[in-house]
RODO-2510 file (C-alpha; in nm, 4 decimals, decimal comma):
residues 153
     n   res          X          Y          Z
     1     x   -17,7005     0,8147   -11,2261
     2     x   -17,4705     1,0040   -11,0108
     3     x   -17,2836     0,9638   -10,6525
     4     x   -17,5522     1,2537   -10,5375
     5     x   -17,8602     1,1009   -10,6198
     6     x   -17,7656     0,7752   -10,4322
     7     x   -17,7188     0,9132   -10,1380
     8     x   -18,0444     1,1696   -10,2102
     9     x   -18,2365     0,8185   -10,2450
    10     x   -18,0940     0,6907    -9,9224
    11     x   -18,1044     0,9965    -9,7098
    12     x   -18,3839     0,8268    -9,4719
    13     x   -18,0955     0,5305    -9,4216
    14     x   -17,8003     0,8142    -9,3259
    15     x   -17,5954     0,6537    -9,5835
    16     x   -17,2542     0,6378    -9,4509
    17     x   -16,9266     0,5398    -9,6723
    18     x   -16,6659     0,3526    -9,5142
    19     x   -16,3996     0,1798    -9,6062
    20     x   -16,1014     0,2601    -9,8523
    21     x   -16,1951     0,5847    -9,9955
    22     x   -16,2469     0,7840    -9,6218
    23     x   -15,8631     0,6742    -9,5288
    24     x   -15,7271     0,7453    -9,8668
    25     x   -15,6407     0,3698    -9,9006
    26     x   -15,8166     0,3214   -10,2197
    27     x   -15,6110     0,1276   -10,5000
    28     x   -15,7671     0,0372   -10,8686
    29     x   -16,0378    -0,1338   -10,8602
    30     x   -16,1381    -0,0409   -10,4838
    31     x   -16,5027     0,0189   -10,4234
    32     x   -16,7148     0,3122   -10,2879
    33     x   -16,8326     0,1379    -9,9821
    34     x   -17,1836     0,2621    -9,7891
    35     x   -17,3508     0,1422    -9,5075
    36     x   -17,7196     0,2345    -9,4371
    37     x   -17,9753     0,1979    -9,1614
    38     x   -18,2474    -0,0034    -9,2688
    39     x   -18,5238    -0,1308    -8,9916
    40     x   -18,7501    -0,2077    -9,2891
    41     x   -18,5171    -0,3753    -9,5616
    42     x   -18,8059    -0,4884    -9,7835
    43     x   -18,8926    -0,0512    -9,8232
    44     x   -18,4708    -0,0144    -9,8491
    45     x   -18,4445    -0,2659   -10,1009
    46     x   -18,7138    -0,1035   -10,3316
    47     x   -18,5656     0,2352   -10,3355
    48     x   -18,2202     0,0973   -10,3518
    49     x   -18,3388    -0,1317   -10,6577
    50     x   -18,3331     0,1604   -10,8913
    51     x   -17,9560     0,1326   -10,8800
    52     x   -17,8905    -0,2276   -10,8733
    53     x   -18,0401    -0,6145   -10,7531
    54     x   -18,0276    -0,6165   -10,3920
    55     x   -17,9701    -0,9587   -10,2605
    56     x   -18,0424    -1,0666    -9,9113
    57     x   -17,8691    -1,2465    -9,6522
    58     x   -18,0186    -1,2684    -9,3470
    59     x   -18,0547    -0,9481    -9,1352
    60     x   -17,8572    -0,7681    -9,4156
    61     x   -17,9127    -0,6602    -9,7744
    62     x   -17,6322    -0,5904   -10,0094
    63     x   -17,6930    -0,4022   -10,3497
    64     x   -17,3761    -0,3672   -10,5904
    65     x   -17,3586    -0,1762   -10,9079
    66     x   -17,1477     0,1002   -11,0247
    67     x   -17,1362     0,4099   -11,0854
    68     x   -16,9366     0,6304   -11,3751
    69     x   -16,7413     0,3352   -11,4097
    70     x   -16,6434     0,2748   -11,0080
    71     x   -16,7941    -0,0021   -10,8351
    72     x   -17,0155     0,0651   -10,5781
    73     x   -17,1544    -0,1608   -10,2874
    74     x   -17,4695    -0,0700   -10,0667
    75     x   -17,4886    -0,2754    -9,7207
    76     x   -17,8198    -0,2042    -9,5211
    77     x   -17,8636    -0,3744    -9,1512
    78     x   -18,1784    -0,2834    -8,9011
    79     x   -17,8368    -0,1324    -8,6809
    80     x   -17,7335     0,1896    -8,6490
    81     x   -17,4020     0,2932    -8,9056
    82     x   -17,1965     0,3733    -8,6100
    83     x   -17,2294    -0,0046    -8,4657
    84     x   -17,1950    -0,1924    -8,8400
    85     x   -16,8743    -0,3708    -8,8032
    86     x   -16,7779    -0,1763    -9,1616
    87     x   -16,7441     0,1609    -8,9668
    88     x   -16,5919     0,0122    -8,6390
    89     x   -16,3274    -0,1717    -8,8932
    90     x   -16,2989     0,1805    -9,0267
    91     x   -16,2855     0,4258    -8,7359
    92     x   -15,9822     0,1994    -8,5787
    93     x   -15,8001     0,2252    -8,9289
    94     x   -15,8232     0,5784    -8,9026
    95     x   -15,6720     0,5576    -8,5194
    96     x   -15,4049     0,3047    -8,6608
    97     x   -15,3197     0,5115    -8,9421
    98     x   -15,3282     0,8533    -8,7554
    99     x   -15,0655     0,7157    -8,4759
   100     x   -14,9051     0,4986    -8,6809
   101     x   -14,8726     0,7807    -9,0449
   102     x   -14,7249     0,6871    -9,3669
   103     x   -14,5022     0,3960    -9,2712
   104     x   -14,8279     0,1790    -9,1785
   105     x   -15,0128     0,3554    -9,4937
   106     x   -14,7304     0,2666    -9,6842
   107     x   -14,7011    -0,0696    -9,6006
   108     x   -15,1089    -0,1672    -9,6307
   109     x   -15,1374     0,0336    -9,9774
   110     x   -14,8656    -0,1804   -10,0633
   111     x   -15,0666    -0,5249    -9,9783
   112     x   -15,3620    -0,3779   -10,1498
   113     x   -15,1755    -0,3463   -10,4702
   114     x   -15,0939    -0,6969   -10,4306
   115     x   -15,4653    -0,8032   -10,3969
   116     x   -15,4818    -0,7926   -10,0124
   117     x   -15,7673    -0,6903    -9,8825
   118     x   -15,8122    -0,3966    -9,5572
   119     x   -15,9088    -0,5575    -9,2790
   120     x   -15,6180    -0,8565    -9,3915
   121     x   -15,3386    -0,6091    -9,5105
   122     x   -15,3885    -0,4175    -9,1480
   123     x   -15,3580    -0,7543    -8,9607
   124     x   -15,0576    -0,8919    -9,1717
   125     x   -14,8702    -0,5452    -9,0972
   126     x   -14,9602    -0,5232    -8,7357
   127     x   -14,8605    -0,8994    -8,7098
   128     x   -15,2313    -1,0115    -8,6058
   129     x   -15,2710    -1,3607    -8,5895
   130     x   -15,7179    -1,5411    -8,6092
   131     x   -15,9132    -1,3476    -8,8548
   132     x   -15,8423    -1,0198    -8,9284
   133     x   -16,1895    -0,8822    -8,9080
   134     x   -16,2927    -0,9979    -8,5547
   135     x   -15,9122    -0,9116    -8,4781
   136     x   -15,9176    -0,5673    -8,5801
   137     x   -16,1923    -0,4932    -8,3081
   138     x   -15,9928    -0,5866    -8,0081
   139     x   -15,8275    -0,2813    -8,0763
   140     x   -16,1291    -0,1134    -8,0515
   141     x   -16,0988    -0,0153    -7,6909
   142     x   -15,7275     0,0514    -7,6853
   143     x   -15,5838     0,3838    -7,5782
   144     x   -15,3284     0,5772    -7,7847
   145     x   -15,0579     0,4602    -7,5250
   146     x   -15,1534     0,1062    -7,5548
   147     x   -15,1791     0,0735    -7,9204
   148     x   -14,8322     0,2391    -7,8957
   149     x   -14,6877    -0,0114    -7,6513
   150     x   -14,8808    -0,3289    -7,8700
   151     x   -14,7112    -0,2292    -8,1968
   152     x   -14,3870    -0,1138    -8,2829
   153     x   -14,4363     0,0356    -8,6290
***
């Protein structure tokens, strides 16, 4: 089984991966992440079966397995990859990281060494206080200028 013939087997879901590995964050033991749109998750769930158990939970179905040794994690929603919270979490990272360079990547790489995960290890650095998930997209809507002004990094 190989990286390409997961995403050959999802190509009807645009398979999408987020997380870590597109903002060079990964640390050992970090996961390929990939999101897919699924409207019918009973037809995802038997193609994605061939490389792991799906489970459900709700709207969602998550299949995780690995691959060549890395550990991979398949979500699948009936919602478009560009509205899953996994690539809005990701696409302000990449703002964050892009105004913000290598003294913010620094400083998260640094809390996921220590077992922090993303999402938490942005918040803790930007000094966000709730939960770092829902947090994260408040900055969503933020200009350059703003997110400047917010944080002084």
């Amino acid at each position: 089984m190989s990286l390409a013939a997961l995403f050959a087997a999802l190509a009807p879901y645009k398979p999408t991966l987020v997380g870590t590995f597109p903002l060079g964050l990964q640390v050992e033991g970090s996961d390929l992440d990939l999101v897919c749109e699924a409207h019918d998750l009973d037809a995802f769930e038997r193609v994605v079966s061939a490389f792991g158990a799906p489970q459900r939970a709700r709207d969602a179905s998550v299949t995780r397995f690995a691959i060549a040794g890395v550990p991979v994690e398949v979500f699948a929603q009936p919602v478009p990859v560009t509205e899953q919270l996994a690539f809005r979490h990701m696409v302000i990272e990449g703002r964050l990281l892009m105004l913000f360079g290598e003294p913010l990547r620094a400083q998260v790489l640094a809390l996921k060494r220590a077992g922090v995960k993303t999402e938490p290890a942005f918040a803790q650095v930007l000094g966000l206080s709730g939960d770092p998930y829902t947090e994260l997209l408040t900055l969503e809507l933020l200009s350059r200028e703003q997110l400047r002004l917010q944080f002084a990094l």
